[in-house]
C-alpha positions as CSV (number, residue, x, y, z in Angstrom):
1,X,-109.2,-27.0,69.1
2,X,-106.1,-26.0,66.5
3,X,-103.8,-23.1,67.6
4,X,-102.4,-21.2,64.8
5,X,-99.8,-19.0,65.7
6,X,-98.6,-16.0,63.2
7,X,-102.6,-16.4,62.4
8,X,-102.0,-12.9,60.2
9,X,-99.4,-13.7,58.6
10,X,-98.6,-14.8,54.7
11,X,-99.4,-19.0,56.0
12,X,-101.3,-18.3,59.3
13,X,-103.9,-16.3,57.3
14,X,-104.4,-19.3,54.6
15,X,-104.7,-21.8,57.4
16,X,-106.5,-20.4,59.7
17,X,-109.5,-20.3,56.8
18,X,-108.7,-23.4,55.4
19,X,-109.1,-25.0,59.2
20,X,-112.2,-22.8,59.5
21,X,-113.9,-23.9,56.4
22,X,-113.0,-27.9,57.4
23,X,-115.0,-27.1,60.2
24,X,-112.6,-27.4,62.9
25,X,-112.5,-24.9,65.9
26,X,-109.6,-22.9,65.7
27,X,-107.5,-20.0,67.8
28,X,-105.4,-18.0,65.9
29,X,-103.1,-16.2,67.7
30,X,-100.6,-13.3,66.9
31,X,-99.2,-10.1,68.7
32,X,-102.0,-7.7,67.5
33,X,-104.7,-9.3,65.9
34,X,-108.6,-8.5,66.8
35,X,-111.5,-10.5,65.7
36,X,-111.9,-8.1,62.7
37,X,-108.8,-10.4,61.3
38,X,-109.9,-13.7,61.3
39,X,-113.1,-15.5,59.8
40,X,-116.4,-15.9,62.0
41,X,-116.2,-18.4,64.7
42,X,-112.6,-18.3,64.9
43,X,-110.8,-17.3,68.2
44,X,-108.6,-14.4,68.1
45,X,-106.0,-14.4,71.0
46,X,-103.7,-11.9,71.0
47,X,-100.4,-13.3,72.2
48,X,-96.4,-13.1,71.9
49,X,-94.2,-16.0,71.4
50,X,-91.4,-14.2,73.0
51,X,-93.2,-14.5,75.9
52,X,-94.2,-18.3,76.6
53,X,-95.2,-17.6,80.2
54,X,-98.4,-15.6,78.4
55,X,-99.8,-18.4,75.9
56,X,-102.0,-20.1,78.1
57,X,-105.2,-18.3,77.3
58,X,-104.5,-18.9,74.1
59,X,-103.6,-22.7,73.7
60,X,-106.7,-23.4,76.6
61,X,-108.3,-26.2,75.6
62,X,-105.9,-27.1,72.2
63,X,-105.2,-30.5,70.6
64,X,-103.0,-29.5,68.1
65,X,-100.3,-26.7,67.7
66,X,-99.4,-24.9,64.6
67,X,-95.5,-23.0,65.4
68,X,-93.8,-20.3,64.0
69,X,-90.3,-20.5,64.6
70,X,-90.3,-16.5,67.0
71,X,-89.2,-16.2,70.0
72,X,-85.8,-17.2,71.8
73,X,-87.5,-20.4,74.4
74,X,-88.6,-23.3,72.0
75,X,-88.8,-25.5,75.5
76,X,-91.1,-22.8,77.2
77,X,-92.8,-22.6,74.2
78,X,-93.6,-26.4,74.2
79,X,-93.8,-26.5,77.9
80,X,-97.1,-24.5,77.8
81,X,-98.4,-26.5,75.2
82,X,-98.2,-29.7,76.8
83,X,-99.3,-28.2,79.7
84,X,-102.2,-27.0,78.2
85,X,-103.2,-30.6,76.7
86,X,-101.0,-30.2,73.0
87,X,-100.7,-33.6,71.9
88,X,-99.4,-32.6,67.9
89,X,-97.3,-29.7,67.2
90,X,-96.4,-29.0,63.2
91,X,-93.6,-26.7,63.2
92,X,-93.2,-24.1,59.9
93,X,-89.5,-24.1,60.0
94,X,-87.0,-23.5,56.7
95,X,-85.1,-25.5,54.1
96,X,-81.9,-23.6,55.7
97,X,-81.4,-25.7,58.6
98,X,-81.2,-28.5,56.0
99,X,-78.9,-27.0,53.6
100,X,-77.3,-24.2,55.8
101,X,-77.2,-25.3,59.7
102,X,-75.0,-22.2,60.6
103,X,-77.0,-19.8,59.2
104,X,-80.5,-21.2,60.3
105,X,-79.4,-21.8,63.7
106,X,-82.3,-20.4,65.0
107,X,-85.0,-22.4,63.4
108,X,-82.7,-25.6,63.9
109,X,-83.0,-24.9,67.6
110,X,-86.8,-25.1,66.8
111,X,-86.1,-28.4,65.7
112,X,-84.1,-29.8,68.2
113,X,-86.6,-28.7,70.5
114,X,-89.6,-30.1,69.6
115,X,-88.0,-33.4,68.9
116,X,-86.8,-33.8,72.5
117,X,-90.5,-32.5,73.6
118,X,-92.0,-35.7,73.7
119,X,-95.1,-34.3,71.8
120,X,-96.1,-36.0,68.7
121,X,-94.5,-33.4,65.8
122,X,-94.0,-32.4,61.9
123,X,-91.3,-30.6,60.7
124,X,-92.5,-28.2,57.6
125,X,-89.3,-27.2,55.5
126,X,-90.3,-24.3,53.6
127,X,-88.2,-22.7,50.3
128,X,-88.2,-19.3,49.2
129,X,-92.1,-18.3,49.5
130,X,-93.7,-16.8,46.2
131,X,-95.1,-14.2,48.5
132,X,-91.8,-12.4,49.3
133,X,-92.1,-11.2,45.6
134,X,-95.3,-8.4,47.5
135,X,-91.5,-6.3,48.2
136,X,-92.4,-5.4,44.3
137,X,-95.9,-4.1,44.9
138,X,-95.1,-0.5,45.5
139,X,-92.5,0.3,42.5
140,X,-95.1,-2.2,39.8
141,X,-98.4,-0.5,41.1
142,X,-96.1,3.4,40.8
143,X,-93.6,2.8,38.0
144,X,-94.2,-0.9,36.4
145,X,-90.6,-2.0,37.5
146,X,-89.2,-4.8,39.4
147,X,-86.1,-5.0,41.0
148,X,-84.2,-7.7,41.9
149,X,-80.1,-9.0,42.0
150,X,-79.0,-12.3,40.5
151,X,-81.6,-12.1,37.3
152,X,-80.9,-15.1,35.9
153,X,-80.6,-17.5,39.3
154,X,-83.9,-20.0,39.5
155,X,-85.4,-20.7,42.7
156,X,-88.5,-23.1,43.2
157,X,-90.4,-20.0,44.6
158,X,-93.1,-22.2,46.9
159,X,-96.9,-20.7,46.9
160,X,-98.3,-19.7,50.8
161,X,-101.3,-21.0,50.1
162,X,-99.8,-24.6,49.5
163,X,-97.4,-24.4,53.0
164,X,-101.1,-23.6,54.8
165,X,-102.4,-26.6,52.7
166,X,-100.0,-28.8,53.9
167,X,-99.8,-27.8,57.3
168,X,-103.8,-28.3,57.4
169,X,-103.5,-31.8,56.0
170,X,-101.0,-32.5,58.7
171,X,-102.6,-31.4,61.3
172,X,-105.8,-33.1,60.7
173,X,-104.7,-36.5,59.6
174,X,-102.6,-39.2,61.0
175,X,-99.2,-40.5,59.5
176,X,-96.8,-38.1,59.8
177,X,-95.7,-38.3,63.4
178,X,-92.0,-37.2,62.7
179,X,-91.6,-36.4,59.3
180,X,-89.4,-33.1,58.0
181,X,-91.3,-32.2,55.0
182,X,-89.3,-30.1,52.4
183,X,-91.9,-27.6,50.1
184,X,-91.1,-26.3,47.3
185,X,-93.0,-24.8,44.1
186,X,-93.3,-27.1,40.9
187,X,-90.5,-25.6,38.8
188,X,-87.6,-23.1,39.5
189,X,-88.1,-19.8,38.4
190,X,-85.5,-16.7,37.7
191,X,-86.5,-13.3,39.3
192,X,-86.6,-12.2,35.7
193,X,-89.2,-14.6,34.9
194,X,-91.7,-13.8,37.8
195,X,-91.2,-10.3,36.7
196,X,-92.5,-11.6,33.2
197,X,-95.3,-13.4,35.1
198,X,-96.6,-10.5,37.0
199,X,-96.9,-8.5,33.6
200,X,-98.9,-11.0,32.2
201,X,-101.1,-11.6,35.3
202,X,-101.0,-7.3,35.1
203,X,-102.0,-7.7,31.2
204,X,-98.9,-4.7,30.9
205,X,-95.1,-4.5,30.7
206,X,-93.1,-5.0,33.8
207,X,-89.5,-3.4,33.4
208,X,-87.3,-5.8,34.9
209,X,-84.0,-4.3,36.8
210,X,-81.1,-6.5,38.1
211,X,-80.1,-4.6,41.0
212,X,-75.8,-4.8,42.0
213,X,-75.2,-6.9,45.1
214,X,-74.3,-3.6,47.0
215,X,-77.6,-1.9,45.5
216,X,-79.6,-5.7,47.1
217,X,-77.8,-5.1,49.9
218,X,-78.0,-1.8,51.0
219,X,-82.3,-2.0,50.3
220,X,-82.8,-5.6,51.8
221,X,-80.3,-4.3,55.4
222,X,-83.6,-2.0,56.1
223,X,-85.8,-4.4,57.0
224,X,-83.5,-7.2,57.9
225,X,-80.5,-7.6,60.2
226,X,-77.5,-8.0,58.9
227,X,-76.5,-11.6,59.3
228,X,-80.3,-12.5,57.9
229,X,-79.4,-10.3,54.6
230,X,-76.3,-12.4,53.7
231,X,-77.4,-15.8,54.2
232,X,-80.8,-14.2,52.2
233,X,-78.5,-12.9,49.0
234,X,-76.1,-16.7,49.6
235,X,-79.3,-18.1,48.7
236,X,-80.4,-16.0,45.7
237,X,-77.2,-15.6,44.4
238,X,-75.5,-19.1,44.9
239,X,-78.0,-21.4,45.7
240,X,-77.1,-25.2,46.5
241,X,-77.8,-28.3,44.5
242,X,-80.4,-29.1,46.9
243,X,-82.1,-25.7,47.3
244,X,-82.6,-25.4,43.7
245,X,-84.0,-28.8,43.6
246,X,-87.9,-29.5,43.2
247,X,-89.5,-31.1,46.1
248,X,-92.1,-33.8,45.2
249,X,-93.5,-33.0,49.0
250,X,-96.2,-31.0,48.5
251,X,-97.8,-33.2,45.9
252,X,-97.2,-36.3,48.4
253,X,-99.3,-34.8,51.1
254,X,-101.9,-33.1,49.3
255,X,-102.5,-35.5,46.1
256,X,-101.8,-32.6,43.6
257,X,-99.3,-30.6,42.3
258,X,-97.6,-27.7,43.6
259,X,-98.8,-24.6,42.7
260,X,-97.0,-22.5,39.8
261,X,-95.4,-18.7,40.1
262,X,-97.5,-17.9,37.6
263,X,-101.0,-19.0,39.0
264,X,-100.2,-17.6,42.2
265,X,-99.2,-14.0,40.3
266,X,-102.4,-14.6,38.8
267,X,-104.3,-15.3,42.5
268,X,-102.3,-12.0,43.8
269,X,-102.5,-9.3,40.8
270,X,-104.4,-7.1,42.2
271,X,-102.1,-6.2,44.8
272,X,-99.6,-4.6,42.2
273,X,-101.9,-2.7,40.0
C-alpha cells in the first residue's frame, strides 16, 4: 500500500492515478476528500497532517509514504508511519530550502526530520510549479488578460504532472534511498511568455499586464501570509543563479524530457476559456 497525502491537490491528484493505473493499491489521504475524488479502487481517508495522532487509519497497512510538507510535527508525522509499518517516505519539499534556508525554514525542518527518522527517504525539490499560472483563470476566461509583476524575469516553471511522475518512479523503484532531487521545467520562461502560450493554447489574444510590486503585493497578501508573499515576489523578481537554472533531474529519473510551459498550457486550456 502507497499513502498519498494532499491526494487532491495539483501533485497528489496526478499521483494518485498514475499509482492507480500501475496497479498498485493506494490511500489517498487529505482533510476533506470523499471517494467521489479519487479513481476506483483507491482508498479515500480523510485525514489532517496537523494532527499526527489521527493518521493511523490512514497509513494502516502502508509500505511507502508520499509527504506534503503541512503540519508543524515532522517527527509525529514520521512516528506514525513507522509505526504503522512505513519503510520509504518521498518527501515533496521546495527548491527554497536549497537556495533560501531562512525563508523555507519550514520545509527544511521537513528535511531534517526525515533524515534523522531512520526510514529509508527521497527528498523531491520542486521549482515554481506551471500550475500556479490557474491564479489567471478567472481574468483570461472574463477579460483575456493576465497579470503578473516582473514581465520579463524567466523561471523554469516545472509541470505537476512531472513532480507526480517522479515521485511515482521513486516510490516504486529502488535506487534512490537519500537522494534530494531538484525539478524543474525544460527551459525558463518569462510570465510574459506563458501569457503568449496560453493565447496560443486559447487560439485568441491574451493581454498581458505587468502589475507594480505594490499592485503583486497587495493581490498575492490575500491568500498568503505575509512572510510567504515576500520570499514568493524575491523569487519572481530576483531569482538566484541556481533557481533560474535548468535541472536535468526530471529527465534522470523518468528517461525523458521535462515537460514544456507550452504543452502543459496546451494539457490545461480549457480551464481558461
Amino acid at each position: 500500500m502507497i499513502v498519498v497525502t494532499g491526494g487532491t491537490g495539483n501533485v497528489g491528484r496526478a499521483l494518485v492515478a498514475q499509482l492507480a493505473a500501475a496497479g498498485e493499491a493506494v490511500t489517498a489521504v487529505a482533510r476533506h476528500i470523499t471517494p467521489e475524488d479519487v479513481p476506483p479502487g483507491v482508498r479515500a481517508v480523510a485525514a489532517d497532517l496537523g494532527q499526527p495522532a489521527g493518521l493511523a487509519p490512514a497509513l494502516e497497512g502502508a509500505r511507502a509514504l508520499f509527504l506534503l510538507v503541512a503540519g508543524a510535527d515532522p517527527e509525529g508525522i514520521l512516528k506514525q508511519a513507522a509505526a504503522a509499518g512505513v519503510t520509504k517516505v518521498v518527501l515533496l519539499s521546495s527548491q527554497g530550502v536549497g537556495t533560501r534556508p531562512r525563508t523555507y525554514a519550514h520545509a527544511a525542518g521537513f528535511e531534517a526530520a526525515l533524515a534523522g527518522s531512520g526510514l529509508a527517504f527521497t527528498v523531491l525539490r520542486s521549482g515554481g510549479m506551471a500550475s500556479n499560472v490557474f491564479a489567471w483563470a478567472e481574468p483570461v476566461r472574463q477579460h483575456r488578460t493576465a497579470a503578473a509583476p516582473f514581465a520579463d524575469v524567466a523561471l523554469p516553471f516545472v509541470d505537476p504532472d512531472d513532480v507526480a511522475a517522479v515521485a511515482a518512479a521513486v516510490l516504486r523503484q529502488d535506487g534512490h534511498d537519500g537522494a534530494t532531487y531538484t525539478l524543474t521545467g525544460p527551459e525558463g520562461t518569462t510570465p510574459r511568455q506563458r501569457a503568449a502560450a496560453l493565447a496560443q493554447a486559447l487560439a485568441e489574444p491574451v493581454t498581458f499586464v505587468e502589475q507594480t510590486l505594490e499592485e503583486a503585493r497587495t493581490q498575492m497578501a490575500r491568500f498568503m501570509p505575509s512572510a510567504v508573499v515576500e520570499g514568493t515576489l524575491s523569487i519572481l523578481g530576483e531569482p538566484t543563479p541556481e533557481e533560474q537554472r535548468v535541472s536535468e533531474d526530471v529527465e534522470r529519473v523518468l528517461g525523458r524530457p521535462a515537460t514544456s510551459f507550452a504543452v502543459w498550457a496546451a494539457r490545461n486550456a480549457r480551464a481558461f476559456r
